[in-house]
VEXMARLO-727450 format. One line per field, with one value per residue: residue number from 1; residue in three letters; x negated, z negated, y negated of N, C-alpha, C in turn. Coordinates in pm, whole numbers. Layout:
! VEXMARLO-727450
i = [NUM;...]
aa = [ala;...]
n_east = [X;...]
n_up = [Z;...]
n_north = [Y;...]
ca_east = [X;...]
ca_up = [Z;...]
ca_north = [Y;...]
c_east = [X;...]
c_up = [Z;...]
c_north = [Y;...]
END
This chain:
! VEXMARLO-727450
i = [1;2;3;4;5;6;7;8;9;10;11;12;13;14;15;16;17;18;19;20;21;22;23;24;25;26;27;28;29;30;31;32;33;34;35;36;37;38;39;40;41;42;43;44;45;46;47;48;49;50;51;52;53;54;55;56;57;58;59;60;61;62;63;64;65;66;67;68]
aa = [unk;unk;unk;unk;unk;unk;unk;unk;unk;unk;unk;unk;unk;unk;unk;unk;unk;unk;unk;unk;unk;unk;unk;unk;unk;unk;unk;unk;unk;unk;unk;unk;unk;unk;unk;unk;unk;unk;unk;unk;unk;unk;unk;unk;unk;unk;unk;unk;unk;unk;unk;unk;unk;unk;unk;unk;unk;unk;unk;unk;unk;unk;unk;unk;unk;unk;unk;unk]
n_east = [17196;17276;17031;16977;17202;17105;16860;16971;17129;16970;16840;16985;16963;16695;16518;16236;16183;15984;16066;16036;16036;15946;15809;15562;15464;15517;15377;15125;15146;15149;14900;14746;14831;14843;14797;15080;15244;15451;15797;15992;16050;16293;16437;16487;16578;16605;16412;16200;15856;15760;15973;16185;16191;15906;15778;15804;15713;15376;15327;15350;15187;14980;14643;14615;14677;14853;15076;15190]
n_up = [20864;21093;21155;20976;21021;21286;21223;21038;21240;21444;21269;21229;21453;21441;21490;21417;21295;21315;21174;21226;21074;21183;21500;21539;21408;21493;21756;21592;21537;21770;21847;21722;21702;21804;22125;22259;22000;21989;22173;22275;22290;22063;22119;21944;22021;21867;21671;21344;21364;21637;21918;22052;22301;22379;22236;22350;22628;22550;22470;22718;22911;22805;22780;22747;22943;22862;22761;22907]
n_north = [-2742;-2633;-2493;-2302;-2136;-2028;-1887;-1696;-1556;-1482;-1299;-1098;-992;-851;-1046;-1261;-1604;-1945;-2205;-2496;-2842;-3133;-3253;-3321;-3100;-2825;-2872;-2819;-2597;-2424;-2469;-2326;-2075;-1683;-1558;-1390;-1412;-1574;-1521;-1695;-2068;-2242;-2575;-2848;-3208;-3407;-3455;-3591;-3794;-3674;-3616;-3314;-3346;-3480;-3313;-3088;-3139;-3193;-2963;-2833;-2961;-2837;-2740;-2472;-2209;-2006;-2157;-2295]
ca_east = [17288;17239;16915;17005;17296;17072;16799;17057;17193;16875;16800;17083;16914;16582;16417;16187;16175;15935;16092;15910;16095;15896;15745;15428;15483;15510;15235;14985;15166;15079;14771;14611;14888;14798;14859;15185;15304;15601;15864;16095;16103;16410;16367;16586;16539;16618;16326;16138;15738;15697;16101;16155;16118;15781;15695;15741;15594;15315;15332;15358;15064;14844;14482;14607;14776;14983;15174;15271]
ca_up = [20854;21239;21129;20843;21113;21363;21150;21011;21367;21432;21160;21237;21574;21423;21558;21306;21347;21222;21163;21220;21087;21266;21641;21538;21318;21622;21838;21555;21511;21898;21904;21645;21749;21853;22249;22244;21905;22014;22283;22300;22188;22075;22067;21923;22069;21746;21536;21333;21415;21754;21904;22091;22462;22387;22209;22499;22737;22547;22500;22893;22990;22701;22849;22747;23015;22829;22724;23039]
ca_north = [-2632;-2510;-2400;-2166;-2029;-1940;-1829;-1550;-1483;-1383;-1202;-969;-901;-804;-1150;-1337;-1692;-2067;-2333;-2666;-2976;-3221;-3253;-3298;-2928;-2762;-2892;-2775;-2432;-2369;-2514;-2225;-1943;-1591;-1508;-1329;-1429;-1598;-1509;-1823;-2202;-2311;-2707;-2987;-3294;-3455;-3432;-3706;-3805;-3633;-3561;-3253;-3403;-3523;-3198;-3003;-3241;-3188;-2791;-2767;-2988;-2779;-2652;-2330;-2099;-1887;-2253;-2336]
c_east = [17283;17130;16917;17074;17239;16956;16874;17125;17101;16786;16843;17042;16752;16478;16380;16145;16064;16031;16028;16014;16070;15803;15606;15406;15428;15400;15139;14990;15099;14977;14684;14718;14811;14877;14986;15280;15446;15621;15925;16045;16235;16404;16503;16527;16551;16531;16259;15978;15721;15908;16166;16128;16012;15727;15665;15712;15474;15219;15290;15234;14943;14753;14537;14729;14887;15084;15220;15362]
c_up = [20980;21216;21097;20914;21185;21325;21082;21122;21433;21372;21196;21354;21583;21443;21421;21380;21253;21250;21150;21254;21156;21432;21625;21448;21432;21724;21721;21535;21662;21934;21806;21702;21835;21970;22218;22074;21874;22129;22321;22185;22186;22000;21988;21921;22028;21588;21491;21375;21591;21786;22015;22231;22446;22382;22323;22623;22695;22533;22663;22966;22886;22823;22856;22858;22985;22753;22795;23073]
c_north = [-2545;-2396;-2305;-2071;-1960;-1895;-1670;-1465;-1394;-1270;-1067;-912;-828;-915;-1247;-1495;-1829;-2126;-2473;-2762;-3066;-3148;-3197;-3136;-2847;-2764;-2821;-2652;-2384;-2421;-2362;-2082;-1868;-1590;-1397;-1300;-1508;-1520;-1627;-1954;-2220;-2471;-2813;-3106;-3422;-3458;-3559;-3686;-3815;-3563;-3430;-3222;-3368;-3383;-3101;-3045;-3166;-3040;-2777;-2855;-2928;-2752;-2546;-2272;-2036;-2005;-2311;-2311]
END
């Protein structure tokens, strides 16, 4: 239900957003993402597989630069 809220909160500010249920979602969305195709993560640190600690552990030691 948070989701859906701030999915429409943003809506109303023009901001388009993914949603990735799981950890591991996320790691494979920014592993093929275009350079400047996001602005912000917003994480919850409550996810199943991979939980959103880890995930961005593993975001922030990527190879890639612009995930740092």
């Amino acid at each position: 239900m948070n989701v859906e809220i701030l999915k429409e909160l943003l809506k109303i500010e023009s901001a388009e957003c993914t949603i990735c249920e799981k950890g591991e979602k996320i790691l494979e969305e920014f592993e093929y993402y275009d350079l400047g195709e996001y602005d912000m993560i917003l994480m919850d640190v409550q996810m199943p597989v991979v939980n959103g600690l880890e995930a961005t552990r593993r975001i922030r030691e990527s190879a890639r630069d612009d995930l740092r």
